[in-house]
C-alpha positions as CSV (number, residue, x, y, z in Angstrom):
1,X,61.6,24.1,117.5
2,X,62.5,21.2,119.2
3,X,65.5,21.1,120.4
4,X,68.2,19.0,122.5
5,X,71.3,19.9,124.8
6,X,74.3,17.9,125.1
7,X,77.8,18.9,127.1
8,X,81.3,17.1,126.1
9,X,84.3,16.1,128.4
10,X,85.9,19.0,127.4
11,X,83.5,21.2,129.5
12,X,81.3,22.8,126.7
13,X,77.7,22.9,126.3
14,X,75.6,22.5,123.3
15,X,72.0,23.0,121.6
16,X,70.6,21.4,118.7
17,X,67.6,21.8,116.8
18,X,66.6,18.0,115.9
19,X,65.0,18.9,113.2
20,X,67.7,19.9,111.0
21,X,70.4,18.2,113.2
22,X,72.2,21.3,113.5
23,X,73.7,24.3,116.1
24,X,71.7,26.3,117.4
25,X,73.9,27.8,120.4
26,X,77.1,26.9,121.5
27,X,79.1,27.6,124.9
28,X,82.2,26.9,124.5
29,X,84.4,25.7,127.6
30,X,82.0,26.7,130.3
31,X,83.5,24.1,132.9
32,X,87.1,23.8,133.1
33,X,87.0,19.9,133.1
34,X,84.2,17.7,132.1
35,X,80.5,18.6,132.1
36,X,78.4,16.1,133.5
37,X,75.0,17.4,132.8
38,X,72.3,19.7,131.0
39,X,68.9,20.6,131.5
40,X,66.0,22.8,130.6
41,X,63.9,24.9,132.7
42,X,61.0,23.1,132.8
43,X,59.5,27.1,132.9
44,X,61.8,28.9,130.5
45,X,62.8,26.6,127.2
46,X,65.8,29.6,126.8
47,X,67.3,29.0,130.4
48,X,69.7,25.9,130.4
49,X,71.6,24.6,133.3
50,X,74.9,22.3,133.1
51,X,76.9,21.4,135.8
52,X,80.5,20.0,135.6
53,X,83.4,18.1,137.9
54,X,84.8,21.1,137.8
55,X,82.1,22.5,140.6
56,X,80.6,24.5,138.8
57,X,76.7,25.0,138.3
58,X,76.4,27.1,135.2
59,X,73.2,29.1,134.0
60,X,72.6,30.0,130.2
61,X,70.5,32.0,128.3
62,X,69.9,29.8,124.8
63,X,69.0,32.4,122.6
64,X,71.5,34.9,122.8
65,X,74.1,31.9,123.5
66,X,75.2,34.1,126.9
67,X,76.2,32.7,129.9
68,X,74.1,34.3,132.9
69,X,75.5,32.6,136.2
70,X,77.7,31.0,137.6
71,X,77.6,29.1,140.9
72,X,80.6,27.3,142.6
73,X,80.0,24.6,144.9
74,X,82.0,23.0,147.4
75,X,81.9,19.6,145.8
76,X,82.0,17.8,141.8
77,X,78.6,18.3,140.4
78,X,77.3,15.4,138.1
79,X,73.8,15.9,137.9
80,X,71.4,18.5,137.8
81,X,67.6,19.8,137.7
82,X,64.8,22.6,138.2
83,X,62.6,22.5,140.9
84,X,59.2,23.8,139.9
């Protein structure tokens, strides 16, 4: 499927499938302030990765919608990426 992640200023993190525009995992309030961004493994299409102002780095697992990790940094993250 293809899909598409998006994160809100109320600190959640979304999925989509853009095919039928809808849901396909939600995690709610993962940052306690704003996200800033999302990204795919470029290895693993299940692993996401948002980051947030609220210095947070935050690892999920797509499929089973289940938060895996989360790092705290010393400053406001507000962008992201894997490294191959």
């Amino acid at each position: 499927a293809d899909v598409l992640a998006s994160c809100t200023d109320s600190g959640s993190v979304l999925v989509w499938d853009t095919t039928t525009s809808s849901l396909t995992a939600t995690f709610p309030r993962v940052h306690r302030s704003s996200a800033s961004d999302v990204c795919f493994s470029p290895v693993n299409r299940n692993l996401l990765l948002s980051v947030g102002l609220d210095k947070r780095a935050v690892l999920m697992a797509c499929q089973r919608s289940k938060v895996l990790e989360t790092i705290h940094a010393p400053e406001a993250l507000t962008s992201c990426s894997f490294a191959p």
